[in-house]
BALUMBA-208160 format. One record per residue (C-alpha): residue number from 1; x, y negated, z. Coordinates in steps of 0.1 Angstrom, whole numbers. Layout:
BALUMBA-208160
atom k: NUM&c1: X&c2: Y&c3: Z .
...
This chain:
BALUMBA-208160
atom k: 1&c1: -302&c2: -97&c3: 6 .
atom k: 2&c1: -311&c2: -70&c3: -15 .
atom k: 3&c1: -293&c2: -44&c3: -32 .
atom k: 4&c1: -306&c2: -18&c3: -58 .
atom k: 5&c1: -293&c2: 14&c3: -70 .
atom k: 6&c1: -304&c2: 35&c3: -101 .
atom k: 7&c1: -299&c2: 77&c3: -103 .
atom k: 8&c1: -283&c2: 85&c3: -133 .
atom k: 9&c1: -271&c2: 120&c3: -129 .
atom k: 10&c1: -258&c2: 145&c3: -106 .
atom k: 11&c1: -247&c2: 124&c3: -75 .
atom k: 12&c1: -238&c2: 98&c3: -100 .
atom k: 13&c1: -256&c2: 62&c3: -94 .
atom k: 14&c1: -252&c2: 25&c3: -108 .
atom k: 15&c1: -257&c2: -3&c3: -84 .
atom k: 16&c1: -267&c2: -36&c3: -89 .
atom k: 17&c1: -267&c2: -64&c3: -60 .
atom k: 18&c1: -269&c2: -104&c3: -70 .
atom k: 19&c1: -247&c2: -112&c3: -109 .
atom k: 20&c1: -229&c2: -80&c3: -102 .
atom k: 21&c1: -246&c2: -50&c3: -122 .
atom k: 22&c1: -243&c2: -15&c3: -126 .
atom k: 23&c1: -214&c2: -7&c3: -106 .
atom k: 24&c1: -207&c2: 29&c3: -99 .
atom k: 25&c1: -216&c2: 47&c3: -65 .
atom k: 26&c1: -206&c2: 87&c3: -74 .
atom k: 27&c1: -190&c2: 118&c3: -50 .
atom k: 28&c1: -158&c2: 132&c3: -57 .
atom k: 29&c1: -157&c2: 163&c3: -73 .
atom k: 30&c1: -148&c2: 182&c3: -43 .
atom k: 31&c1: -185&c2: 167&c3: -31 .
atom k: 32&c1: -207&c2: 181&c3: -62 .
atom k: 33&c1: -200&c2: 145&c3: -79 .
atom k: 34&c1: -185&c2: 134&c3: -112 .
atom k: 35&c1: -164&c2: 113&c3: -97 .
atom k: 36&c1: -174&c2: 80&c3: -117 .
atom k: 37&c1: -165&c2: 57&c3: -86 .
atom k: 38&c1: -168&c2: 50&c3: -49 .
atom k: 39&c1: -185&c2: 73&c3: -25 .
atom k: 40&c1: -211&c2: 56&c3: -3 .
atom k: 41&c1: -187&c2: 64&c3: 28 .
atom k: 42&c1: -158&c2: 47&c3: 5 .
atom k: 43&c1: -183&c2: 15&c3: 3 .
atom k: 44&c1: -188&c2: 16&c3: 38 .
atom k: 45&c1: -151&c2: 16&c3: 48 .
atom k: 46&c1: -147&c2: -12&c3: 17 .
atom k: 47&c1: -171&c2: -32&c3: 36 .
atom k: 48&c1: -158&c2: -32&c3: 69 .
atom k: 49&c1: -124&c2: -38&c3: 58 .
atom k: 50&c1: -139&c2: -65&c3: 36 .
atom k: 51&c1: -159&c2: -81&c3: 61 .
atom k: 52&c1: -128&c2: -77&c3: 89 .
atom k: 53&c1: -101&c2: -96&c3: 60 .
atom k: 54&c1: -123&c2: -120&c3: 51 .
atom k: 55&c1: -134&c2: -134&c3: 86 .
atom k: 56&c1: -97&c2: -133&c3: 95 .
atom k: 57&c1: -84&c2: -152&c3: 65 .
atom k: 58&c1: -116&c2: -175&c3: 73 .
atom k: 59&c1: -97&c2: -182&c3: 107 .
atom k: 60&c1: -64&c2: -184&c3: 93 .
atom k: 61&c1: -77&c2: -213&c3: 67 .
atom k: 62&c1: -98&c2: -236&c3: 91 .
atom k: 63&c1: -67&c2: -238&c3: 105 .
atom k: 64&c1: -46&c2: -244&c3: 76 .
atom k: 65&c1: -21&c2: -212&c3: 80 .
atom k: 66&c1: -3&c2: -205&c3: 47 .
atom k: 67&c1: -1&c2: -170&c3: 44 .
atom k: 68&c1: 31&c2: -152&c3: 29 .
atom k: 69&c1: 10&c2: -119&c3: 26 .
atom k: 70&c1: -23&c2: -99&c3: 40 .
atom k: 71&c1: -34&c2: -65&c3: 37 .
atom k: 72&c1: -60&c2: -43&c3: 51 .
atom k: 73&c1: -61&c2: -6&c3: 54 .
atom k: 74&c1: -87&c2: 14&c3: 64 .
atom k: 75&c1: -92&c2: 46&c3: 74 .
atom k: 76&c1: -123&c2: 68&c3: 83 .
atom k: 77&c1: -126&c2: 105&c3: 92 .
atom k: 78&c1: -148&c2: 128&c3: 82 .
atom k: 79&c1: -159&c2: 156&c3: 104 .
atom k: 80&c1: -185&c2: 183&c3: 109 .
atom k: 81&c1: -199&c2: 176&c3: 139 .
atom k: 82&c1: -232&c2: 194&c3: 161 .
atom k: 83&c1: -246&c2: 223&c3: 155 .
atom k: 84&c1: -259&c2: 222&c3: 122 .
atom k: 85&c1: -222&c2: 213&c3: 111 .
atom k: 86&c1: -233&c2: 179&c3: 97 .
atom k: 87&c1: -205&c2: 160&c3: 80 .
atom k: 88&c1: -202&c2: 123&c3: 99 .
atom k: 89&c1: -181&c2: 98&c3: 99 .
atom k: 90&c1: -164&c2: 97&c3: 134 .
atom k: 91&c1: -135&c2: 76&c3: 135 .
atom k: 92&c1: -126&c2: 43&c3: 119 .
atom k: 93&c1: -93&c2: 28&c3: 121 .
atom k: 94&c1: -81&c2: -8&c3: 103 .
atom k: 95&c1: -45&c2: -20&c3: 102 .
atom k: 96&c1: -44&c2: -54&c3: 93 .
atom k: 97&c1: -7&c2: -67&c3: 81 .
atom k: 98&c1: -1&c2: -103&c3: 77 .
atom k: 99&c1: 33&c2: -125&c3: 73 .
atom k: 100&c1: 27&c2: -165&c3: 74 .
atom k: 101&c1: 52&c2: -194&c3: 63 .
atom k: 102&c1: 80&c2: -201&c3: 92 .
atom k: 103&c1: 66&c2: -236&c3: 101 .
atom k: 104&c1: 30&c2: -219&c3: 116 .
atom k: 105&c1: 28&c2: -221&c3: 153 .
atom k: 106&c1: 19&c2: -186&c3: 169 .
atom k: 107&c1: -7&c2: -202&c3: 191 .
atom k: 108&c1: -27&c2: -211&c3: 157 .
atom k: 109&c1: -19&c2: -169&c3: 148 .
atom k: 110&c1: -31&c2: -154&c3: 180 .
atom k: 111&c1: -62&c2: -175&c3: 182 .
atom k: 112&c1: -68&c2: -158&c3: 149 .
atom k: 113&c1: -64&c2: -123&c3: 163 .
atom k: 114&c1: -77&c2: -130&c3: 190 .
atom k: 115&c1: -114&c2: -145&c3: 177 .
atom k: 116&c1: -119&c2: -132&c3: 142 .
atom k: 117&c1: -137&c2: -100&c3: 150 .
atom k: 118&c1: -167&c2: -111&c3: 166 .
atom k: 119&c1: -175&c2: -131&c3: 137 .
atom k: 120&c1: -173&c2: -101&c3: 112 .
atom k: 121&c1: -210&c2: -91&c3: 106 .
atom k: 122&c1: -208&c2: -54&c3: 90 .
atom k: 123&c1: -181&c2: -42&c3: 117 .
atom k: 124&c1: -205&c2: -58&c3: 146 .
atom k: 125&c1: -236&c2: -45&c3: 132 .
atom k: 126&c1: -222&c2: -14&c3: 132 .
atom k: 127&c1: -210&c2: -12&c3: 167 .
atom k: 128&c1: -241&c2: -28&c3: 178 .
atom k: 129&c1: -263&c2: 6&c3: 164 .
atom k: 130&c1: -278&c2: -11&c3: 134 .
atom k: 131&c1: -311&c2: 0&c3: 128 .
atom k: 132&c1: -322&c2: 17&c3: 95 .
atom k: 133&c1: -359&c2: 21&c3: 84 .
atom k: 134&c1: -363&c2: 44&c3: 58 .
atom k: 135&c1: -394&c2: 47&c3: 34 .
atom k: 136&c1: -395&c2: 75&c3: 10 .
atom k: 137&c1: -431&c2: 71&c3: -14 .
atom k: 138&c1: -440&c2: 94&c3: -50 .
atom k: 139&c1: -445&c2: 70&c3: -74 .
C-alpha cells in the first residue's frame, strides 16, 4: 500500500494513492494554509471513522441486517501539550448512530457492537503504538 503526495505551495499538497489522483491535503487558514482541502489531522480522524463504519456495517451485512440509517461522527482535540507547547492530538471520540428495520433480532445488533472494533485496522494500529520510520534524503 502506498500513497504519494506532491508539494504544491504553502502547506498546500495533492495526493495520489491507487485510481484516485491528486486529491487535496491543505491547513486551514488559521494554520498558515490555503485551505484547498483536508488537514492531515482531518484525514486521520476520516480514517478512523472510516475504518470504524466500515467494519461495523461489514458485521451488520454478514449477518444480513437492513439498516434504516448509519452515521459516524468523529471528534479529535487538539492541544498544546509538554514543554515546548507542541500541538497533539489528545483525545478522540466516535459516536456511531444506527436504526435497523423492526424484524432484526437485537442478539444479531449487539454481536455487532460488541465484535466490530477489533477488526478495524487504522483504530487498532493506532492504539497498538504504530511505528513510523521516517527517511528524509536531498535529492
Amino acid at each position: 500500500m502506498k500513497v504519494t503526495l506532491s508539494y504544491n505551495r504553502n502547506l498546500h499538497f495533492k495526493a495520489s494513492v491507487r485510481n484516485f489522483k491528486d486529491f487535496n491535503v491543505d491547513e486551514p487558514e488559521s494554520f498558515h494554509g490555503t485551505d484547498l482541502g483536508p488537514s492531515a489531522v482531518e484525514y486521520l480522524l476520516v480514517g478512523i471513522g472510516g475504518c470504524l463504519g466500515t467494519t461495523f456495517i461489514y458485521c451488520i451485512q454478514k449477518r444480513n441486517i437492513e439498516l434504516n440509517e448509519f452515521k459516524v461522527l468523529v471528534e479529535g482535540k487538539l492541544t498544546h501539550v509538554g514543554p515546548k507547547k507542541l500541538l497533539r492530538l489528545v483525545n478522540v471520540d466516535v459516536e456511531m448512530k444506527f436504526s435497523v428495520k423492526e424484524t432484526t433480532s437485537k442478539e444479531s445488533i449487539n454481536k455487532c457492537v460488541k465484535d466490530f472494533r477489533e477488526n478495524c485496522i487504522v483504530s487498532n494500529s493506532i492504539t497498538d503504538g504504530l511505528p513510523i520510520k521516517v527517511n528524509c534524503s536531498q535529492n
